[in-house]
C-alpha positions as CSV (number, residue, x, y, z in Angstrom):
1,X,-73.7,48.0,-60.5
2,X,-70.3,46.8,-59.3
3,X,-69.3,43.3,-56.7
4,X,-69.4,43.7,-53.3
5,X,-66.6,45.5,-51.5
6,X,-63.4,43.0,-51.1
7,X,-65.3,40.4,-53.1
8,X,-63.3,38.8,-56.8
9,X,-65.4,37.5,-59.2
10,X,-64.6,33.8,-59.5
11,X,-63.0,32.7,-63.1
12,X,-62.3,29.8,-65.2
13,X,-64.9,26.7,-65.6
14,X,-66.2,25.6,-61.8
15,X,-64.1,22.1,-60.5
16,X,-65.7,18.6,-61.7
17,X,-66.1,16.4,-58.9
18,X,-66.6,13.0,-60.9
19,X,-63.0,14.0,-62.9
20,X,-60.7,12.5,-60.8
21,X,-62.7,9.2,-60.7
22,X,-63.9,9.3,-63.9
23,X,-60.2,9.6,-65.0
24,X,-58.5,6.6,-62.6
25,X,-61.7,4.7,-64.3
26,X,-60.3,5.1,-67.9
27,X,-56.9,4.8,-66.9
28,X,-57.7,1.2,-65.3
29,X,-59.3,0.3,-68.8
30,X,-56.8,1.4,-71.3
31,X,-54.1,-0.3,-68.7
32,X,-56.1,-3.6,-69.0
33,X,-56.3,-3.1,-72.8
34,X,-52.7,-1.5,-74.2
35,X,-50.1,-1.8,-71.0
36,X,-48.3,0.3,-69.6
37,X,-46.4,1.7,-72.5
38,X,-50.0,1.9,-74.6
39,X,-51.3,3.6,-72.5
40,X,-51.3,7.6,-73.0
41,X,-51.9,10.8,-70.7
42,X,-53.4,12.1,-74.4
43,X,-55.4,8.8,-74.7
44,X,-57.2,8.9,-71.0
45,X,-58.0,12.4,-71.0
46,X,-59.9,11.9,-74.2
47,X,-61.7,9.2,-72.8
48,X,-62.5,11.4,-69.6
49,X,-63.5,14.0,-71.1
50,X,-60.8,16.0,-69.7
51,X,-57.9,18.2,-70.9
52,X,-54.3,16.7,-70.0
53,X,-54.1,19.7,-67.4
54,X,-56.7,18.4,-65.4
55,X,-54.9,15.4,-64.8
56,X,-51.2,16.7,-64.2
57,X,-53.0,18.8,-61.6
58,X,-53.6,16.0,-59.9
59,X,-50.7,13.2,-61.1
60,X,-47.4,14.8,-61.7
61,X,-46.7,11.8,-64.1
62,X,-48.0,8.8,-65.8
63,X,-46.5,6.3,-63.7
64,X,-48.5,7.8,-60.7
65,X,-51.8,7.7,-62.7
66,X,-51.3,4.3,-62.9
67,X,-50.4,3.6,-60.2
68,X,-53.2,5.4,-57.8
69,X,-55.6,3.9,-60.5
70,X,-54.6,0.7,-60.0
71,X,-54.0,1.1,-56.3
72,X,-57.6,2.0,-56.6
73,X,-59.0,-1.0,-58.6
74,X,-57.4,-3.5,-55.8
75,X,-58.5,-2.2,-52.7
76,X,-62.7,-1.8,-54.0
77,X,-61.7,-5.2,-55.4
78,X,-60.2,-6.6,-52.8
79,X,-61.0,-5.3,-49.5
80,X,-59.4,-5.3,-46.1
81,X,-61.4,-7.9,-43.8
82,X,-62.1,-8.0,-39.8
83,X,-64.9,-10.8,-39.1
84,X,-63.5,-11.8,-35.6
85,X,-61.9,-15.3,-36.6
86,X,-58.8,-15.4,-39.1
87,X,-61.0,-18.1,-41.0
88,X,-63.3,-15.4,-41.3
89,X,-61.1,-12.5,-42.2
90,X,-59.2,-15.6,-45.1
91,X,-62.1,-16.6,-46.3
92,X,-63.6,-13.0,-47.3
93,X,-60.5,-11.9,-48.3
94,X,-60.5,-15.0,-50.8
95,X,-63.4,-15.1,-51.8
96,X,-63.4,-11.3,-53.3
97,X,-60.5,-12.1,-54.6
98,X,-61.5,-15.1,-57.1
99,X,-64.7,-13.2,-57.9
100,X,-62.3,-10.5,-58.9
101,X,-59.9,-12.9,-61.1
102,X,-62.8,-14.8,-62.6
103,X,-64.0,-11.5,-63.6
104,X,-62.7,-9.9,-67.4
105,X,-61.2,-7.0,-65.9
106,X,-59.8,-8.9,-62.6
107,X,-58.4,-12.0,-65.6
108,X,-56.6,-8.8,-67.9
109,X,-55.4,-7.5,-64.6
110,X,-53.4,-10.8,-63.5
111,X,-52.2,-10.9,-67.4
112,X,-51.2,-7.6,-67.3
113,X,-49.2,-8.1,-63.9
114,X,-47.2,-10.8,-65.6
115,X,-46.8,-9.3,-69.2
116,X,-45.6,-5.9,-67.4
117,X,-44.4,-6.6,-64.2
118,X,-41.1,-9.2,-65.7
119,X,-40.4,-6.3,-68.9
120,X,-40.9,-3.0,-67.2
121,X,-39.3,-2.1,-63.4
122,X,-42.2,0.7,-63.1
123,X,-44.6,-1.9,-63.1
124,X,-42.9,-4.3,-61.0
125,X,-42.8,-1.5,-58.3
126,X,-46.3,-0.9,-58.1
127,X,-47.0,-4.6,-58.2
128,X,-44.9,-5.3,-55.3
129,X,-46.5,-2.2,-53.3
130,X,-49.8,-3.8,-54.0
131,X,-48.4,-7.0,-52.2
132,X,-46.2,-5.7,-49.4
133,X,-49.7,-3.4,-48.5
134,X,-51.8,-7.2,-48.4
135,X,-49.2,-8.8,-46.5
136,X,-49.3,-6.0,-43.7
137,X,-53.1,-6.2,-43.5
138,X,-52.4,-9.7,-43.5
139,X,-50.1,-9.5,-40.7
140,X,-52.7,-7.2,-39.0
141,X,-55.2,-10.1,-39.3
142,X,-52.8,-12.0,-37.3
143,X,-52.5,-9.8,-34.9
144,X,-55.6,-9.3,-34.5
145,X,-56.3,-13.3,-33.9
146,X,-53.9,-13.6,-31.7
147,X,-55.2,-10.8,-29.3
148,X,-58.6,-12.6,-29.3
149,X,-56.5,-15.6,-28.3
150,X,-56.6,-18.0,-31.6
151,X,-54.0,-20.4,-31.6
152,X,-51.9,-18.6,-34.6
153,X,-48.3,-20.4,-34.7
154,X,-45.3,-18.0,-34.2
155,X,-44.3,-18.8,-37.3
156,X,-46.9,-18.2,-39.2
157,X,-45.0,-15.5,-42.1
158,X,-47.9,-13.1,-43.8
159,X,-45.0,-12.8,-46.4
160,X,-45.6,-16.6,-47.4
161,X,-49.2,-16.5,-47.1
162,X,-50.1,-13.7,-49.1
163,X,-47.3,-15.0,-51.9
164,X,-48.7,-18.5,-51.9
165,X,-52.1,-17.6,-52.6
166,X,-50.9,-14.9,-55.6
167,X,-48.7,-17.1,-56.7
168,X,-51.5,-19.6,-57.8
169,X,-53.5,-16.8,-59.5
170,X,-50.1,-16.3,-61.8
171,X,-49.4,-19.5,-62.2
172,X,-53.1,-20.3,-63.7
173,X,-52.6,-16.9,-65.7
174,X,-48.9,-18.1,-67.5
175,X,-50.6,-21.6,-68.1
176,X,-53.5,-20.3,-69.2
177,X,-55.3,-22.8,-67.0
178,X,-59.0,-21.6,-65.6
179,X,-58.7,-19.3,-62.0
180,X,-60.2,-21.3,-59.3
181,X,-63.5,-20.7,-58.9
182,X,-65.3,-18.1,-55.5
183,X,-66.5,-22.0,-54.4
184,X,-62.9,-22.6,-53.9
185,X,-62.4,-20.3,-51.2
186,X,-63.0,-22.5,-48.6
187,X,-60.1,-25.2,-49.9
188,X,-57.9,-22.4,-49.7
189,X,-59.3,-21.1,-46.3
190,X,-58.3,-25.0,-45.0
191,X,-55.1,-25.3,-46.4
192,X,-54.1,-22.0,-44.8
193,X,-54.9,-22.9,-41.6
194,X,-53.1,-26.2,-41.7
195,X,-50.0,-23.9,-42.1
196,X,-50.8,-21.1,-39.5
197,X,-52.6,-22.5,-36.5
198,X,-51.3,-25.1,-33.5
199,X,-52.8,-28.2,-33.2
């Protein structure tokens, strides 16, 4: 009994739909644990379950594994906020942020930024992607207030406000001094505004 007129029998193993996560998943961990130089194409697709093919279908090369995984990691971790107040949008924003670095993997992640981002140029690329994409939803954010008519200062920079607030989060991570705590959001919140709205 032959296949149906014009039909081709399908071939190969059918497509995994949890791969691709499965694999940015592993790729996060071993980041966290080795670097970026520990970390393996071999060594994740072992971990995945996957062969290295499956992966170079989808990244053409390490650096954009890591890259898209980490891209990842950030923006479940640390998502975009729209409340209807910039007090709002800062403080949610904030607040996911310090329950991310009091977290293991968000505390490796701010060590790995500083370890990797000072010794390897690929790292410091996707580091600084990570912050120029915060300070434009930051500068959306602003936008945004002053459309609703908030009484945001022309001045106020989303460069500085966005760099002030990571820089703390390194600075606590080179001292090895405790990240301030999700209760501290609101300090941070207030000391924002002071800088960004008239009085």
């Amino acid at each position: 009994m032959g296949t149906t007129s014009g039909e081709r029998p399908r071939r190969g193993r059918p497509r995994d739909p949890d791969a691709e996560p499965r694999i940015r998943r592993y790729a996060v961990q071993l980041l966290l644990a080795r670097g970026f130089d520990g970390m393996t194409v071999d060594d994740v697709a072992e971990a995945a379950g996957v062969g290295k093919a499956t992966i170079y279908r989808r990244w053409a090369s390490k650096e954009e594994l890591a890259n898209d995984a980490m891209t990842e990691l950030f923006d479940i971790e640390i998502p975009d906020a729209d409340t209807g107040s910039i007090a709002g949008d800062l403080r949610q924003v904030y607040l996911a942020a310090l329950q991310f670095v009091n977290s293991k993997e968000g505390v490796a992640l701010v060590r790995l930024a500083v370890s990797e981002a000072n010794r390897d140029e690929r790292f410091a690329a996707f580091y600084r992607a990570f912050l120029q994409k915060r300070i434009v939803l930051t500068a959306a954010a602003l936008d945004r207030a002053r459309q609703r008519g908030e009484p945001i200062r022309a001045t106020a920079d989303p460069v500085l406000m966005v760099q002030w607030v990571a820089g703390v989060l390194v600075l606590r991570a080179l001292t090895g001094e405790a990240m301030p705590t999700p209760e501290a959001a609101d300090d941070l919140v207030a000391m924002t505004m002071r800088s960004i709205v008239l009085e």
